[in-house]
Every structure is written in C-alpha cells, then in structure tokens.
C-alpha positions as CSV (number, residue, x, y, z in Angstrom):
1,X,6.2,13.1,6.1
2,X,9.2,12.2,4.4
3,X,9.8,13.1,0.5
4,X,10.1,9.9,-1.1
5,X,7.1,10.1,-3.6
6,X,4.2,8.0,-2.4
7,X,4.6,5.3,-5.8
8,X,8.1,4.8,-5.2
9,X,7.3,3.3,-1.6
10,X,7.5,-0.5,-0.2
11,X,4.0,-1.4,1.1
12,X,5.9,-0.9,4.5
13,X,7.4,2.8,4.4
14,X,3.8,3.6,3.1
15,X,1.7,2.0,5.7
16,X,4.1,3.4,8.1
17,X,4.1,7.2,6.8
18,X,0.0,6.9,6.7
19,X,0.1,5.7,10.3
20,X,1.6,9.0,11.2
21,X,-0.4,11.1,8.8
22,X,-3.4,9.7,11.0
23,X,-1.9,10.4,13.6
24,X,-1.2,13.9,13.3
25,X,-4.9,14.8,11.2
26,X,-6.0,12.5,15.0
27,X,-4.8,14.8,17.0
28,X,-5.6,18.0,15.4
29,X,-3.0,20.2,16.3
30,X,-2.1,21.3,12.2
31,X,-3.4,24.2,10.3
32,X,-6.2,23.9,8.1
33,X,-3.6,24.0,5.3
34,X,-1.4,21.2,6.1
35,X,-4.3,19.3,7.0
36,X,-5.5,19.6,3.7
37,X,-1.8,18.5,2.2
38,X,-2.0,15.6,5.0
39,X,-5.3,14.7,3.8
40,X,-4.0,14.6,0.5
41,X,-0.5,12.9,1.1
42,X,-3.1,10.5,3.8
43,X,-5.5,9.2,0.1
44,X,-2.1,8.5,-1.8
45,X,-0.7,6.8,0.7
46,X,-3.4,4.4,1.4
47,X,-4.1,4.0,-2.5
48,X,-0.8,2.6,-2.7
49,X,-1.1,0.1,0.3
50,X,-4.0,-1.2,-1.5
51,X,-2.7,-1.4,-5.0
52,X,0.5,-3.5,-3.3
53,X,-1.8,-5.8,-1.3
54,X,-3.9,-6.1,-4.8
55,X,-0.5,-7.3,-6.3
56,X,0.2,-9.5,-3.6
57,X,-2.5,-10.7,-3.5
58,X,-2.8,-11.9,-7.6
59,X,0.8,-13.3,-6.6
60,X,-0.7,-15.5,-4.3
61,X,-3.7,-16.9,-6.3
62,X,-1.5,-17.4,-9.4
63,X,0.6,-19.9,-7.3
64,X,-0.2,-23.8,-8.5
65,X,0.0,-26.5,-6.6
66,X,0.0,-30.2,-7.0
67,X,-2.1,-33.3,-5.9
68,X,-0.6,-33.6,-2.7
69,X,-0.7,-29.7,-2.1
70,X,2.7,-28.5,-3.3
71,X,3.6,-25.5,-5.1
72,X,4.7,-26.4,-8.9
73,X,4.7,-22.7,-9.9
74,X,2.8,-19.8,-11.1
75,X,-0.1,-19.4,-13.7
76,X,0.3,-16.6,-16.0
77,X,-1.9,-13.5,-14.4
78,X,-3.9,-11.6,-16.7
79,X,-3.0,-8.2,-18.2
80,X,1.0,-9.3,-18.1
C-alpha cells in the first residue's frame, strides 16, 4: 500500500494499488487486523475507480458532433 491518500490518485495508481490489495486479502497470508485495514483501503480504492470512470464517462457523452460525425465540442454537463 503506498500513502498517497486514495482521492488524490489517477484512475491508474488506484486500479493498480486495488490489484494488489486483492491480491494480498487472495492469498490470505495477513492478520485479521490488516485485513480489516486492506478491506477498508480495498472499498476506497475501488470507489474512486468508479467515480473516475463516472467522470470519464460524462466527458465522453458531453462530446458533440456534427452531420458527418465530427466532434465540434462539448455540451455543458449538469451540476458544473
């Protein structure tokens, strides 16, 4: 685990960490304690994979295009 907290990470550093958090809970061989803070460390981790594919995601729908298919821009997204 490294100490960067979890809602200052890139989509990639957190998919990466929660990779080897699954790992680790996979193989078992933690304490019942750290388990717990892997568990833990595991749910924020994934939250924020999902809350940067969500933005991504609302990136890519507000992106207009043209008659023949091209993009002209971006709609404004709600709640910004």
């Amino acid at each position: 685990m490294t100490d960067t907290p979890v809602e200052q990470m890139t989509f990639e550093q957190a998919m990466k960490e929660l990779e080897a958090v699954v790992g680790q809970l996979e193989r078992g061989d933690v304490a019942l304690d750290q388990s717990i803070a892997l568990y833990e460390r595991g749910a924020a981790l994934k939250k924020r994979c999902e809350d940067e594919l969500k933005r991504a995601e609302e990136k890519v729908a507000a992106i207009t295009l043209d008659a023949s298919g091209q993009p002209t821009g971006t709609t404004p997204v709600e709640g910004q």
